[in-house]
C-alpha positions in Angstrom: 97.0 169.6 158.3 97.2 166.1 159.2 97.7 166.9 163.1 94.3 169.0 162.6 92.6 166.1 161.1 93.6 163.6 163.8 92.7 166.3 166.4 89.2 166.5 164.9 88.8 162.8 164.5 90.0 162.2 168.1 86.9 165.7 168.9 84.3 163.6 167.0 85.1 160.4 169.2 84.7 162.5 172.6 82.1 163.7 171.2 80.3 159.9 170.3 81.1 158.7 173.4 79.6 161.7 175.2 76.4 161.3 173.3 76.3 158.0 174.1 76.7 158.4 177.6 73.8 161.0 177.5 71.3 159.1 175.2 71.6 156.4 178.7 68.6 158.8 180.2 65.5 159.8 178.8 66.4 163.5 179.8 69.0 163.8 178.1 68.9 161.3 175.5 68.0 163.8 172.7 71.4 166.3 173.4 73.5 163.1 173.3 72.0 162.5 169.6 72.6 165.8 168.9 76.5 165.6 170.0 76.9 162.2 168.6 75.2 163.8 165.0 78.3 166.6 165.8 80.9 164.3 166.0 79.8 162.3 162.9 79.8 165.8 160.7 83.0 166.6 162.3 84.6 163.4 161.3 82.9 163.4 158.0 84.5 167.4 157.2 88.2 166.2 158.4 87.7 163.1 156.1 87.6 165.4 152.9 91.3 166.2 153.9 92.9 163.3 153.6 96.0 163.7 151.4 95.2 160.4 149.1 91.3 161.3 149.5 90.0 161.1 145.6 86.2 161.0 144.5 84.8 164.1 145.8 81.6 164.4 143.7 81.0 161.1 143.8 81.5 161.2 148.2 79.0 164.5 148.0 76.7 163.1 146.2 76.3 160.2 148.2 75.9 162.2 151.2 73.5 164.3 150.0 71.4 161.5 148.5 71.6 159.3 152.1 70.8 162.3 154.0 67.5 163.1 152.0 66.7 159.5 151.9 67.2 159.4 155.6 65.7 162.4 156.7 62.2 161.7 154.9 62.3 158.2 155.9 62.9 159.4 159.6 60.4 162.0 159.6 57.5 159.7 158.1 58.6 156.2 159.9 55.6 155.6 162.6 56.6 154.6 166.0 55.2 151.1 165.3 57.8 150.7 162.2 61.0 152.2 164.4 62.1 148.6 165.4 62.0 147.5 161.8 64.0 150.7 160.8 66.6 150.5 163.8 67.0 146.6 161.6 67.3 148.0 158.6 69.7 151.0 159.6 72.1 148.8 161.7 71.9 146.4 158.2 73.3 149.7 156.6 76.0 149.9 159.0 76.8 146.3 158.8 77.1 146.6 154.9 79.3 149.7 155.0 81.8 147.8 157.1 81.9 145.1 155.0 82.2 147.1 151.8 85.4 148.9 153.2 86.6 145.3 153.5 85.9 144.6 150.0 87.9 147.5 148.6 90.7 147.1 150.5 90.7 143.1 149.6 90.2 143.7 146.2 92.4 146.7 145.5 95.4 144.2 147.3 94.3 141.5 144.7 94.8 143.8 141.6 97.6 145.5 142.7 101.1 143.9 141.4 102.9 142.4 144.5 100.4 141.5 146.4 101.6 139.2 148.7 101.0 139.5 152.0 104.0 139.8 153.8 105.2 141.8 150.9 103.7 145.4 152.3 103.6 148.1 155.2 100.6 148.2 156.9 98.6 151.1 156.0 100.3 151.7 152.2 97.8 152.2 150.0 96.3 149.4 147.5 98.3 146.8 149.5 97.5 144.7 152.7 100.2 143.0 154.8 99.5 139.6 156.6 98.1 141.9 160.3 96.0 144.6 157.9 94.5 141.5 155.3 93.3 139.2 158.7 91.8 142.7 160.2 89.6 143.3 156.8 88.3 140.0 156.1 87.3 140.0 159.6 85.5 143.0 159.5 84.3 141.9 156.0 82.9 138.3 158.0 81.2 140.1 160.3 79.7 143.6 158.5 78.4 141.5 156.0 76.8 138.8 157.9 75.2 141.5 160.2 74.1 143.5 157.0 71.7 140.2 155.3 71.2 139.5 159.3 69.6 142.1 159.9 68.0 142.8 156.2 65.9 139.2 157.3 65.0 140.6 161.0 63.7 143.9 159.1 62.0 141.4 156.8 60.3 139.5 160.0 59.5 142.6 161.9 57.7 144.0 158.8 55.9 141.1 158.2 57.1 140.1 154.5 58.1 137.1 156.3 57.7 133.8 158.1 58.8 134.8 162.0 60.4 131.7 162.0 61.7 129.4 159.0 63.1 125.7 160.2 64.4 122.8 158.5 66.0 119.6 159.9 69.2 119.6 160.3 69.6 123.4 160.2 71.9 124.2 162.5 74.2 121.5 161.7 74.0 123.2 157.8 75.0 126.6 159.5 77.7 125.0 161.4 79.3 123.2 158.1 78.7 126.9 155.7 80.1 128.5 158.6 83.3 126.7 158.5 83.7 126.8 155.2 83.3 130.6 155.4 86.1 130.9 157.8 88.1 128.7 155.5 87.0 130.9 152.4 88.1 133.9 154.6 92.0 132.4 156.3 92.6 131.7 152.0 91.9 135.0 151.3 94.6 136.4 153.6 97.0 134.0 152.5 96.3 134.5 148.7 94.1 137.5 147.8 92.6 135.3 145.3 89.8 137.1 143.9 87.8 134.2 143.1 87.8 133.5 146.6 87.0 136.5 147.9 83.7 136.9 145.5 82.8 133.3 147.0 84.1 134.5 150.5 81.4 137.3 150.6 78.2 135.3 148.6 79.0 132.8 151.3 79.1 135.4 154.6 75.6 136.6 153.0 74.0 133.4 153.1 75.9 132.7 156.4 74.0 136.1 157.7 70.6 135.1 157.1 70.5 131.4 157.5 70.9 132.6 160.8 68.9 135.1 161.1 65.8 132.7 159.6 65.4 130.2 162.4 64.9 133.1 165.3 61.1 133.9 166.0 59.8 137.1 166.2 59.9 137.2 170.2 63.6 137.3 170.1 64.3 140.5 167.4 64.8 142.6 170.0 68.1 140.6 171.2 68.8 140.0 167.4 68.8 143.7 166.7 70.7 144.3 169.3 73.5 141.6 168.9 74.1 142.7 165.2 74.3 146.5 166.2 77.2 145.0 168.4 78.4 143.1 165.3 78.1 146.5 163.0 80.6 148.2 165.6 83.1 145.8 166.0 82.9 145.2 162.2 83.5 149.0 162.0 86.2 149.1 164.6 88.6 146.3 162.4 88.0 148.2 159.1 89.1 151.3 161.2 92.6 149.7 161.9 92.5 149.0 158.2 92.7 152.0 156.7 93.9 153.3 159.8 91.1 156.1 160.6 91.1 157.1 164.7 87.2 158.1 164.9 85.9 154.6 163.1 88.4 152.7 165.2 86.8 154.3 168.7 83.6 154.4 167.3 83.0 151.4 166.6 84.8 150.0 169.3 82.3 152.0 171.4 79.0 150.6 169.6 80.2 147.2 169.7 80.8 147.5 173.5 78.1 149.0 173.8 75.7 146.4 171.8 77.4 144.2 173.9 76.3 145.1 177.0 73.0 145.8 175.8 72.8 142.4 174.4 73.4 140.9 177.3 70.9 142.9 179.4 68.2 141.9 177.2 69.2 138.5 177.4 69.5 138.8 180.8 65.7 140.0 181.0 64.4 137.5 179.2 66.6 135.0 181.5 67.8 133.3 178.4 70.8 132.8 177.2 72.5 134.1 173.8 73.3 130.7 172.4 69.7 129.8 173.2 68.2 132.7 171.4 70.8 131.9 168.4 70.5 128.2 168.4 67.0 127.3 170.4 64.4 127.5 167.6 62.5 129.9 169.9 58.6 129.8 169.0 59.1 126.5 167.5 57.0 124.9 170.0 54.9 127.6 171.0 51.7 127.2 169.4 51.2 123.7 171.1 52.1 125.0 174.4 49.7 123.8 177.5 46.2 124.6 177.1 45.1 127.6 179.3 41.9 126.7 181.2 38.4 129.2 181.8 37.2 131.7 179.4 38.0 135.5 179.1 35.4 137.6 180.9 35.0 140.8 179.0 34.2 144.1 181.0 32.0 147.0 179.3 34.0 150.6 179.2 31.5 152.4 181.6 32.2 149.3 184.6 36.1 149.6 183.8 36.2 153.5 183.9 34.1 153.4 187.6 36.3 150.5 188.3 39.5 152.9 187.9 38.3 156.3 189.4 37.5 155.2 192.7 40.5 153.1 192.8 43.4 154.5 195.3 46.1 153.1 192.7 46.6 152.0 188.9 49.4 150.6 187.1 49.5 151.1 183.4 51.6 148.5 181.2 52.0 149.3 177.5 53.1 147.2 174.9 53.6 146.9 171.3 49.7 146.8 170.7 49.7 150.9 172.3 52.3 151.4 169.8 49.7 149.8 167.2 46.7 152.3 168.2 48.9 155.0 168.7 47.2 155.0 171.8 50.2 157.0 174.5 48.5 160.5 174.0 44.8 159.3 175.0 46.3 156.8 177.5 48.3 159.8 179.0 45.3 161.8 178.9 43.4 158.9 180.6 46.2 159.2 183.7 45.9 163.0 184.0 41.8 162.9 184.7 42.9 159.7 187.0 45.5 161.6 189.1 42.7 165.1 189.3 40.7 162.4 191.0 43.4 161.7 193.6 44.0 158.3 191.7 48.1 157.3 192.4 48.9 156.1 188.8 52.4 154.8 187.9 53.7 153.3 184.7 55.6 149.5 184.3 58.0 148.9 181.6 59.5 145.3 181.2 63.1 145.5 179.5 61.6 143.7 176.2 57.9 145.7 176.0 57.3 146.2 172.5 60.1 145.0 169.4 62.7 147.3 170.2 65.1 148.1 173.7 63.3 151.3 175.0 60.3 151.2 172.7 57.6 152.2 175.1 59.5 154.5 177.0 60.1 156.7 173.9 56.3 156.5 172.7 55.5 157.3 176.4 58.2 160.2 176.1 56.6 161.5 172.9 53.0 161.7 174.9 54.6 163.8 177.6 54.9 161.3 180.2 56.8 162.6 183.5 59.8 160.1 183.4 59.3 159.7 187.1 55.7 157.8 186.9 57.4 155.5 184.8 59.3 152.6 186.7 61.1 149.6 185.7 60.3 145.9 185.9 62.6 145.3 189.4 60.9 148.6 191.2 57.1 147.7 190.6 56.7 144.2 190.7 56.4 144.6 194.8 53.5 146.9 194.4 51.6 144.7 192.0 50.2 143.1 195.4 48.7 146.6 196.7 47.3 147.7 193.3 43.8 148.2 193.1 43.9 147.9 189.2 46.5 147.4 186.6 45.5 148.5 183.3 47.5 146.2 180.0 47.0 148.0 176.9 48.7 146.2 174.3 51.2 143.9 176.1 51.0 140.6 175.8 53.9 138.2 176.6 55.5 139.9 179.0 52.7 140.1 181.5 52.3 136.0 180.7 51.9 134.0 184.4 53.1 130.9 182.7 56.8 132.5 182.7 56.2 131.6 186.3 54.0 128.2 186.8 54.7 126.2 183.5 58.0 125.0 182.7 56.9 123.5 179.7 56.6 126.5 178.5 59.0 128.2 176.1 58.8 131.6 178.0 59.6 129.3 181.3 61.9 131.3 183.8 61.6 135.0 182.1 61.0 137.8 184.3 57.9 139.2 183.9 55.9 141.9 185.3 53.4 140.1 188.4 50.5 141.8 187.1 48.3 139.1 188.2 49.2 140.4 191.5 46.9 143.4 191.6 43.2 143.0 193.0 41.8 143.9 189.6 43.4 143.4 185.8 41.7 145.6 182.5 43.3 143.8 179.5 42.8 146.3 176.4 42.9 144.0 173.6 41.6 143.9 169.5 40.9 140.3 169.7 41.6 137.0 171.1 44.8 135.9 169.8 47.7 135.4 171.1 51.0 137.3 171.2 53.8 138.3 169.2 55.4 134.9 170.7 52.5 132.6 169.8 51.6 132.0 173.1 48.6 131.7 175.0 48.1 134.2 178.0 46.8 132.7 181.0 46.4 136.0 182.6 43.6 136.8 180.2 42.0 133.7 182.2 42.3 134.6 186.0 39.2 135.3 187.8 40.4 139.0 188.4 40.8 139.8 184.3 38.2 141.5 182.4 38.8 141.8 179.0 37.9 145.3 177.5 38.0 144.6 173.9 38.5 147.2 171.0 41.2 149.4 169.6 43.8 150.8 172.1 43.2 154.5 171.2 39.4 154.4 171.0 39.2 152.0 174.3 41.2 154.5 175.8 39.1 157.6 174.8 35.8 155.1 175.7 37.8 155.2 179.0 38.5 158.7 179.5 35.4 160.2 178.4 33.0 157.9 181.1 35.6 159.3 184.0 34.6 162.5 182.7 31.0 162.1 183.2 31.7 160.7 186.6 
């Protein structure tokens, strides 16, 4: 029986890792959660067979609960609430690994003997020196990802400040985190329970005085680098209790957070201490005055404008996600393309609050995945477009990323839309973006603002082509 069980567990990694390798294109991205689900079920059944497994009912009915809770939630979540979710699921994760860590330290502590060169790794209710450093880091790191990522949910769902500074901050996250990792290295040594209580209050405040100071632009990176966090939290508590599938899993997540981390660092051309530790936003709201006035365009001039054009980019951001506007813009790009219009898509790596946010809502419209190109591939065309359509995005079209560097977006790629003869900005209001920051593109003498609701602009849009 136990050979079966580490066969299935070592089935359910292939399996995770094959998912995740699928879920890496948008064609194939739904199988891979499928095989990924697979392997999780697998690995959960074999798990009942453990031979010092114990709890049943109260393991079932925890499953059954989560699963309900989880299926409703996922089944009514809008697409303008999934960045908020992927937060508050990743939180989840974060907290399970650090609850594992928990056990184990505190089943060491009541056990008699517990000193920690006193046991074999792996016996049960006892944690030698190797097995006691691997859980209180896993403990660290789970829990400060779980109330990490409870405060970027917070943020992203707007129950709170993006941004919350004090002097001296960083300096008071420095000092708590020290004293964490002291709190944590005494723990190991003693298995004082005392200090493990005060070891995990302390990794909780540790998680989100961290997480406070980060503005709202930079949650994308955030939920990111704690996803990596959750799976190398996961991986240690793995080697703990010495379980093959959490051990690859969540060595897999965490490499592959990792990598993803860095990507979106990489597109905002910042770095990860400087989304940690550079008060992002902070400055923002006084940044350099944008000079002109917006000129705003009626819906009959912007749909001529666009039908008789040879070629249209479209670039959505978080505000499509808002209207719920992908099936009418997608509707607006089939009557373009019967009227021999070229239209193409442009995605910048951080569009919307989430990695891959529009490309899913554009997905869910029924979007051909090859009109839709990436930041590096379009920005060359931007110069022979006749129009380029924004519905929705803000920063990430910003020229000031290019001509300003006294600006706090100074230096990030963005996508040249200013480039194209003719800009459409389909925008509520006048405000700024997510970021805080004014958009000189909204400026340039070749803007026109069309102002409204994405969805109904786009409908305005769609039904004057029709007439035309």
């Amino acid at each position: 029986m136990e050979q079966l069980i580490q066969f299935s567990y070592y089935g359910a990694a292939l399996l995770f890792i094959l998912g995740l390798k699928r879920m890496s294109s948008p064609k194939t991205a739904r199988g891979g959660i499928v095989w990924a689900g697979i392997g999780m079920v697998v690995a959960t059944v074999a798990t009942f067979f453990l031979p010092d497994m114990h709890n049943y009912v109260l393991m079932l009915i925890a499953i059954v609960v989560g699963s309900m809770v989880a299926w409703i939630s996922g089944k009514r979540v809008a697409m303008t609430d999934m960045p908020q979710m992927v937060a508050l699921y990743n939180g989840m994760g974060g907290g399970s690994a650090g609850a594992i860590g928990a056990v184990a330290l505190f089943s060491a502590a009541a056990a008699t003997g517990v000193a920690t060169g006193t046991c074999e790794l792996g016996s049960h209710d006892c944690l030698n020196t190797t097995s006691a450093t691997l859980a209180v880091a896993g403990a660290l790191i789970g829990t400060v990802s779980f109330s990490g990522s409870l405060v970027a949910f917070a943020k992203l769902q707007g129950w709170m400040d993006k941004q919350f500074i004090f002097p001296g901050q960083h300096i008071v996250n420095l000092l708590l985190f020290v004293a964490l990792l002291a709190l944590g290295g005494y723990a190991v040594y003693e298995l004082n329970t005392t200090a493990i209580v005060a070891f995990f209050v302390l990794a909780l405040l540790v998680g989100v005085l961290m997480t406070l100071p980060i503005g709202g632009a930079d949650m994308p990176v955030v939920i990111s680098l704690y996803n990596a966090l959750t799976g190398l939290a996961v991986g240690f508590e793995g080697f703990v209790l010495q379980n093959e599938a959490m051990i690859i899993a969540g060595t897999v997540v965490g490499a592959a957070g990792t990598m993803l981390t860095q990507l979106m660092a990489k597109a905002m051309n910042r770095s990860l201490g400087n989304v940690l530790f550079g008060n992002f936003g902070a400055t923002a709201a006084a940044g350099t005055a944008v000079e002109g006035s917006m000129k705003e365009i009626e819906a009959p001039d912007a749909a001529v404008m666009m039908a008789y054009a040879e070629s249209v980019v479209i670039v959505p951001g978080y505000g499509l996600a808002v209207a719920q506007a992908q099936h009418k813009i997608w509707e607006l790009t089939q009557k373009l393309k019967e009227r021999g219009v070229k239209v193409r898509f442009a995605i910048h790596p951080v569009a919307g609050r989430m990695p891959g946010h529009m490309n899913v809502l554009l997905a869910e419209a029924g979007v051909p995945y090859d009109l839709i190109e990436d930041l590096e591939d379009i920005n060359p065309a931007f110069k022979n477009t006749d129009v380029a359509l924004v519905i929705g995005a803000n920063d990430v079209v910003n020229p000031v990323a290019k001509t300003d560097p006294s600006s706090p977006i100074y230096g990030m790629p963005i996508l040249d839309v200013e480039e194209a003869k003719n800009v459409i900005v389909i925008k509520r209001g006048r405000g700024t973006g997510f970021a805080g920051i004014e958009n000189a593109l909204f400026f340039a003498d070749n803007t026109k603002m069309l102002f409204g609701d994405g969805s109904e602009a786009a409908n305005w849009l769609v039904q004057e082509i029709k007439h035309l």
